[in-house]
SEPA-169131 format. One record per residue (C-alpha): z, y, x. Coordinates in steps of 0.1 Angstrom, whole numbers, padded with zeros to 4 digits, always signed. Layout:
REM SEPA-169131
ZYX;...
***
This chain:
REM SEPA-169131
-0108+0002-0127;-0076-0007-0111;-0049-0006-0084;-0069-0005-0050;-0036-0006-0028;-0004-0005-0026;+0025-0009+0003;+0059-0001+0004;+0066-0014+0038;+0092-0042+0023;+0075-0068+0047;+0091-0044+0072;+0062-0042+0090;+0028-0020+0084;+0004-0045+0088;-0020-0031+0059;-0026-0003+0076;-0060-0002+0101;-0050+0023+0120;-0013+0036+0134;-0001+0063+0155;+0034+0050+0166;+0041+0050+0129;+0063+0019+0118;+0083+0005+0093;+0117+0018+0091;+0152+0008+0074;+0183+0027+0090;+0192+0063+0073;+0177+0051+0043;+0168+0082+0023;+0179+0082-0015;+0154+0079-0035;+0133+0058-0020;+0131+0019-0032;+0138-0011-0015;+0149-0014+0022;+0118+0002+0041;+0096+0026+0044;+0071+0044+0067;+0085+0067+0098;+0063+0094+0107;+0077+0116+0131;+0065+0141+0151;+0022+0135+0152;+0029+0097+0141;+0004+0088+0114;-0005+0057+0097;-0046+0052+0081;-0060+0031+0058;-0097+0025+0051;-0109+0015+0023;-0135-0015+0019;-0158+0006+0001;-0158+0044-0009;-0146+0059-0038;-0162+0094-0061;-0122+0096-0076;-0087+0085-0068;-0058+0087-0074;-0026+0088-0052;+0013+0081-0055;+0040+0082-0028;+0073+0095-0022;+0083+0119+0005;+0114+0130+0028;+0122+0153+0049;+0144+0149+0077;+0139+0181+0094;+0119+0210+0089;+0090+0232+0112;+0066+0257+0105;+0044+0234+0089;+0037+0200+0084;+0011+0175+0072;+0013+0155+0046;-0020+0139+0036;-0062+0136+0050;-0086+0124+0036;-0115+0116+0053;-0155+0104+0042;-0174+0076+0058;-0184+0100+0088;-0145+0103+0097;-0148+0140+0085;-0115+0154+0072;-0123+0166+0037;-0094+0173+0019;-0057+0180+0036;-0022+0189+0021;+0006+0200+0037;+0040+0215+0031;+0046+0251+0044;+0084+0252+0055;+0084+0292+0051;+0068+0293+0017;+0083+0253+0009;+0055+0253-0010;+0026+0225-0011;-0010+0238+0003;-0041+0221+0001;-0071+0228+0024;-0104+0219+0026;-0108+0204+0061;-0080+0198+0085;-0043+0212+0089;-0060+0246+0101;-0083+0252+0072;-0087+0276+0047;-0062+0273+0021;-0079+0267-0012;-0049+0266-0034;-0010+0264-0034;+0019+0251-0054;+0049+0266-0065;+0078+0239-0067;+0094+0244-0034;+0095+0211-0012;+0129+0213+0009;+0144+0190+0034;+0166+0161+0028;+0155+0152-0005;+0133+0125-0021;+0102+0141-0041;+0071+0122-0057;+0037+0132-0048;+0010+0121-0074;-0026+0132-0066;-0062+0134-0080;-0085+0137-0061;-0126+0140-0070;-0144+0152-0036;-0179+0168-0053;-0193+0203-0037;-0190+0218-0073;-0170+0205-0102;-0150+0189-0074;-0113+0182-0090;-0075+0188-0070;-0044+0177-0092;-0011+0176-0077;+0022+0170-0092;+0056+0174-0075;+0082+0147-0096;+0060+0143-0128;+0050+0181-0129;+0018+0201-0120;+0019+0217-0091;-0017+0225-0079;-0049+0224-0104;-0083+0238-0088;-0119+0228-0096;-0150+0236-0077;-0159+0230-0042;-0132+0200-0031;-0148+0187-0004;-0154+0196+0034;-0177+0168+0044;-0196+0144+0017;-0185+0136-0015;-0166+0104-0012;-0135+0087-0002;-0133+0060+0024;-0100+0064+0041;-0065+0077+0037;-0043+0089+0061;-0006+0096+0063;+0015+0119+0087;+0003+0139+0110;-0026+0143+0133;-0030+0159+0170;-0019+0192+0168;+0003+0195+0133;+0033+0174+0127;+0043+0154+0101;+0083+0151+0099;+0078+0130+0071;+0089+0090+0057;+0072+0082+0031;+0077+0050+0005;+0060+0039-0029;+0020+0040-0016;+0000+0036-0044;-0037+0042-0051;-0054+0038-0077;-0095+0047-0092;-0085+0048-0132;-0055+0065-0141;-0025+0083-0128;+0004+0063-0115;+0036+0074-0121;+0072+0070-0106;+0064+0027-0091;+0091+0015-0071;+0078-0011-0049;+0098-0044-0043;+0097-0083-0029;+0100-0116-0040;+0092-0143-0010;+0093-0183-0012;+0127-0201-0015;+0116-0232-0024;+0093-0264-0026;+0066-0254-0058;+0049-0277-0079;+0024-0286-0053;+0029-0290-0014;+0001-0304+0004;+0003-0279+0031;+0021-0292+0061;+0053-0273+0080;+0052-0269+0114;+0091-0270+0115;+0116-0278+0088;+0114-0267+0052;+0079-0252+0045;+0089-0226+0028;+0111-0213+0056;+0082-0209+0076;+0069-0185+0049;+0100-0157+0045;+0109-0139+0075;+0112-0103+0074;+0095-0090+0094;+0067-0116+0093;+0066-0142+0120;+0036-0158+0134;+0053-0189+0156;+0058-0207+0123;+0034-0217+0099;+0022-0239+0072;-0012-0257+0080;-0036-0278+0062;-0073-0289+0074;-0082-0306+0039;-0108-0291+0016;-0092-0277-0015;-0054-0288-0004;-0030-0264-0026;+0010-0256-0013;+0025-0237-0037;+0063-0225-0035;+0092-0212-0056;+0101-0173-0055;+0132-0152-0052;+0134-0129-0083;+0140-0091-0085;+0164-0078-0115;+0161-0057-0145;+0125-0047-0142;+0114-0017-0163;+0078-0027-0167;+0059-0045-0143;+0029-0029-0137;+0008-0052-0106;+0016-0077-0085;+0004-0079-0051;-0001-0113-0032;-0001-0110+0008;-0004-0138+0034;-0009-0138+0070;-0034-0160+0080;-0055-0175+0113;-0074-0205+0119;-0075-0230+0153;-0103-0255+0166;-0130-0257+0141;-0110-0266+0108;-0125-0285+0078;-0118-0258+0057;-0134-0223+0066;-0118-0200+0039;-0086-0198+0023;-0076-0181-0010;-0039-0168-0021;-0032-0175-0058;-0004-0179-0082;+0010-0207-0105;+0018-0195-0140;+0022-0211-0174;+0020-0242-0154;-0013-0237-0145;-0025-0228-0110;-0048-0197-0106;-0065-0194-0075;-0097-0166-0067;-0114-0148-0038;-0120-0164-0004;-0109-0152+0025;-0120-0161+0060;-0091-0159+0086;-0095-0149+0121;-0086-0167+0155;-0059-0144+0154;-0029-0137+0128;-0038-0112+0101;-0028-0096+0064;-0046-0106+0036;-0038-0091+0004;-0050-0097-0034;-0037-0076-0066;-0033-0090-0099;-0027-0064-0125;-0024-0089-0157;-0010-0122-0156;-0041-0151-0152;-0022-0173-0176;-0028-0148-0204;-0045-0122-0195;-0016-0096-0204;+0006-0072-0188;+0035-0090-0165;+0063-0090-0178;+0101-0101-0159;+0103-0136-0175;+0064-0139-0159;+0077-0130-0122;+0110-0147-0127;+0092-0182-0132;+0062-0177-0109;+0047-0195-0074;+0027-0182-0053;+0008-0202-0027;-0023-0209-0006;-0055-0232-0010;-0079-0240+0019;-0118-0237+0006;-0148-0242+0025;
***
C-alpha cells in the first residue's frame, strides 16, 4: 500500500521506462511549472511505457502536463491489461480543451468528459483513479487539485487489471505533450510531488567498493548516467557507501527513491547486489537484485526512514548515504 513508481527524468535519461517510442529526456525550453531540470518529450506519436511487475485492481496516477502546440486531438494516457489490450485512454480535445476519457483506444467511445479547459503553453497537474472492473468500475480525474471527471460503472475495455502504463501518443493519434512529476501509487491520491536529485559527492562511512578511475564517487554522478566508469567489488557482503548532495527547503518529504545501474563480468563471487541507505549511523540494506551482463536501472522506494520507521524528514535527507552491497 505504497508508492509503486515514480520518475521525473532528473537522471536525464528514461531508463525506467520498458518501452520508448523516440521519447527522451529533455531540458532546453524548460516549461514553468515543471520541477527540476528534465522531463519527458513526447512529440508527435513519441510515447514512453512502463510495465508493471505485477498487476494492479486500483491506481492511482500523478503527472504534470505541457502543451507546446495544439491539434485536433491528442493523447494523453493508455492503459493497458496483461493481454496488451488498451482499456482505459484520456486525451485532451483541442476544440472542446476539454479532457475525455474513453474506454479503449484514442478512437473509442467517449464515456465521459471534463469541463476545466486544458490550453496550450501552460503547466496543469493530472491526478487519476483509476479501478478497471466491468461494473462498479471507478474514473476520477482532477485538473490542478480539482475534479474534473467522476464516472462509475463499466471502466474497463479488456480485463479488469492494470499491468502497464503508457505515456504520449500511439500510431495514429499524437501526443504534443512533456510531461514531469510521474507518480503512481495503489493507496491514496498523490498530490502536487515535485521530483528532485541528490547524487554522491563524497567518500561515506564505508568504502570497500573499488573505483575504476579516480575518486569513487565520481564514478557514480554523471548526468546523464555513464557506463565506462564504475565502482566494482567481487567480495561477499562488501558495502561502499557515499556522501550526498542536499536539496533545499523541502515541504514535506514524502519517498525517496534509490536507483543504481548495475552489470556483472566473468563469473563474480557475489551474484546479487542490493542498494540501501545509511541513516542514524546505521546501515540499512534489503532486496536483492541480480544484475545483467549488460548495464541496467535498478530502483528501490523507501517511503519512511529505516532508522525510525517515520516519515523523512529534510534533516533525514540532508545527513543520509546511499550505497551498494554485493550478496550472493
Amino acid at each position: 500500500m505504497a508508492r509503486i513508481f515514480m520518475d521525473g527524468f532528473e537522471l536525464g535519461d528514461t531508463s525506467l521506462w520498458n518501452t520508448l517510442d523516440n521519447a527522451y529526456a529533455a531540458s532546453s525550453s524548460f516549461p514553468a511549472g515543471f520541477s527540476g531540470t528534465y522531463y519527458l518529450n513526447c512529440i508527435g506519436t513519441w510515447s514512453a511505457e512502463k510495465i508493471f511487475s505485477t498487476t494492479y485492481s486500483d491506481l492511482y496516477f500523478a503527472f504534470k502536463i505541457y502543451k507546446p502546440s495544439t491539434y485536433s486531438y491528442e493523447q494523453i494516457l493508455n492503459i493497458k491489461d496483461s493481454a496488451g489490450t488498451i482499456i482505459f485512454s484520456i486525451g485532451v480535445n483541442f476544440i472542446s480543451k476539454y479532457l475525455e476519457a474513453r474506454l479503449g483506444t484514442y478512437n473509442a467511445s467517449v464515456i465521459a468528459t471534463g469541463t476545466i479547459p486544458i490550453r496550450v503553453l501552460k503547466a496543469y497537474l493530472i491526478e487519476l483513479r483509476y479501478k478497471p472492473l466491468n461494473s462498479g468500475g471507478v474514473i476520477t480525474v482532477k485538473v490542478d487539485g480539482v475534479q474534473d471527471i467522476n464516472y462509475s460503472g463499466d471502466t474497463t475495455a479488456g480485463l479488469e487489471e492494470i499491468k502497464i502504463f503508457h505515456l504520449g501518443g500511439l500510431s495514429g493519434v499524437d501526443a504534443y505533450t512533456q510531461f514531469d512529476d510521474i507518480v503512481v501509487d495503489n493507496a491514496n491520491w498523490i498530490g502536487n510531488t515535485k521530483l528532485g536529485i541528490i547524487v554522491p559527492n563524497g567518500t561515506g562511512t564505508t568504502n570497500n567498493w573499488t573505483a575504476s578511475a579516480g575518486n569513487a564517487w565520481d564514478c557514480l554522478n554523471e548526468i546523464p548516467p555513464v557506463d565506462t566508469d564504475y565502482v566494482y567489488s567481487n567480495t561477499t557482503n562488501q558495502i561502499a557507501t557515499y556522501a550526498m548532495t542536499t536539496i533545499a527547503s523541502m515541504n514535506s518529504v514524502k519517498s525517496i527513491q534509490l536507483q543504481g545501474r548495475a552489470a556483472y563480468e566473468g563469473s563474480p563471487t557475489p551474484t546479487k547486489i542490493q542498494l540501501g541507505v545509511r541513516a542514524s549511523g546505521t546501515d540499512y540494506f534489503a532486496t536483492d537484485f541480480s544484475p545483467g551482463v549488460g548495464f541496467g536501472m535498478l530502483t528501490k522506494i523507501l517511503e519512511l526512514n529505516p532508522a525510525d520507521s517515520a516519515a523523512w524528514e529534510q534533516a533525514d535527507i540532508d545527513a543520509l548515504e546511499v550505497g551498494v552491497k554485493a550478496t550472493a
